[in-house]
C-alpha positions in Angstrom: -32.7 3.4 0.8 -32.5 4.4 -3.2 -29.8 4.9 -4.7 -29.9 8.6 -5.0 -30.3 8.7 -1.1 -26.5 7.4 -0.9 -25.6 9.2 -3.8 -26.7 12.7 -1.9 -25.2 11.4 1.2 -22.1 10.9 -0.2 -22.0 14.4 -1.6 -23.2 16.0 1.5 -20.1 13.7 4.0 -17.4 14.6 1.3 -14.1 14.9 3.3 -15.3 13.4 6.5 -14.4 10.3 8.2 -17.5 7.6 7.7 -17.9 4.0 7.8 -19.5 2.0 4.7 -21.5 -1.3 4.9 -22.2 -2.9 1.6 -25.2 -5.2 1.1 -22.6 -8.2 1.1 -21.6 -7.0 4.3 -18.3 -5.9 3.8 -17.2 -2.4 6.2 -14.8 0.3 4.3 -14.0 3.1 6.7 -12.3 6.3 5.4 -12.9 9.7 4.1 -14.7 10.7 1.4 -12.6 11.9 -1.1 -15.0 11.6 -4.5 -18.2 10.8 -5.2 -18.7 9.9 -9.4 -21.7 9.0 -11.2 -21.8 5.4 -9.4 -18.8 5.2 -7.0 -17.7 6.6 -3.9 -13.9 7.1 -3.3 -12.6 7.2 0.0 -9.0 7.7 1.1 -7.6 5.6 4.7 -8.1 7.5 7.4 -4.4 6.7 8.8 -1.2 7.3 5.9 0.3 3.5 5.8 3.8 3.5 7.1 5.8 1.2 4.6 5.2 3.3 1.5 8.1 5.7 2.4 6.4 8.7 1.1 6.2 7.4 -2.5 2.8 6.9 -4.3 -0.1 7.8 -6.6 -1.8 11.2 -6.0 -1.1 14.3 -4.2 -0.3 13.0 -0.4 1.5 10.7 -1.6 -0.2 7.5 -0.6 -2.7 7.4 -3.2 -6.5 8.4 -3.8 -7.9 5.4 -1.6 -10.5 2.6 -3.1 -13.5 3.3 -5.0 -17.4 1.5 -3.6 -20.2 1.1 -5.5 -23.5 3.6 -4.4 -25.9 1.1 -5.2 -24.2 -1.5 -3.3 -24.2 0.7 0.0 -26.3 -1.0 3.0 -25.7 1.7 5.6 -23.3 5.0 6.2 -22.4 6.5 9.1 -19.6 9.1 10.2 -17.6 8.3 12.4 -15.7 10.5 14.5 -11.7 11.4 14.6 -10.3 9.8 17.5 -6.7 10.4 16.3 
């Protein structure tokens, strides 16, 4: 798939759950939170339980990790089962 594919993917799943495989084979699950010029952000689908509440960005645990579009294999939502 071209990179504009994933990049109107990514803008379509924004704030829902999906899993990410890279082409190096790596798996990032989480929810779309941004999608920029050549990343997508996601943010963890649970809130980590040692950070006591203090953080980067409005919930409090931060604005999740950023992957690259053009480095996206496959994407798939995945469903809330929490």
């Amino acid at each position: 798939m071209s990179f504009s594919h994933y990049h109107a993917l990514c803008h379509r799943y924004r704030g829902r759950a999906v899993q990410i495989r890279t082409v190096d084979g790596r798996i990032h699950r989480g929810i779309i939170h941004h999608v920029s010029g050549n990343r997508v952000f996601l943010r963890p689908l649970r809130r980590p339980r040692n950070f006591g509440g203090f953080g980067y960005g409005g919930w409090g645990w931060g604005f999740g990790w950023g992957v690259a579009i053009g480095s996206i294999a496959a994407l798939a939502l995945i469903p809330f089962f929490w």
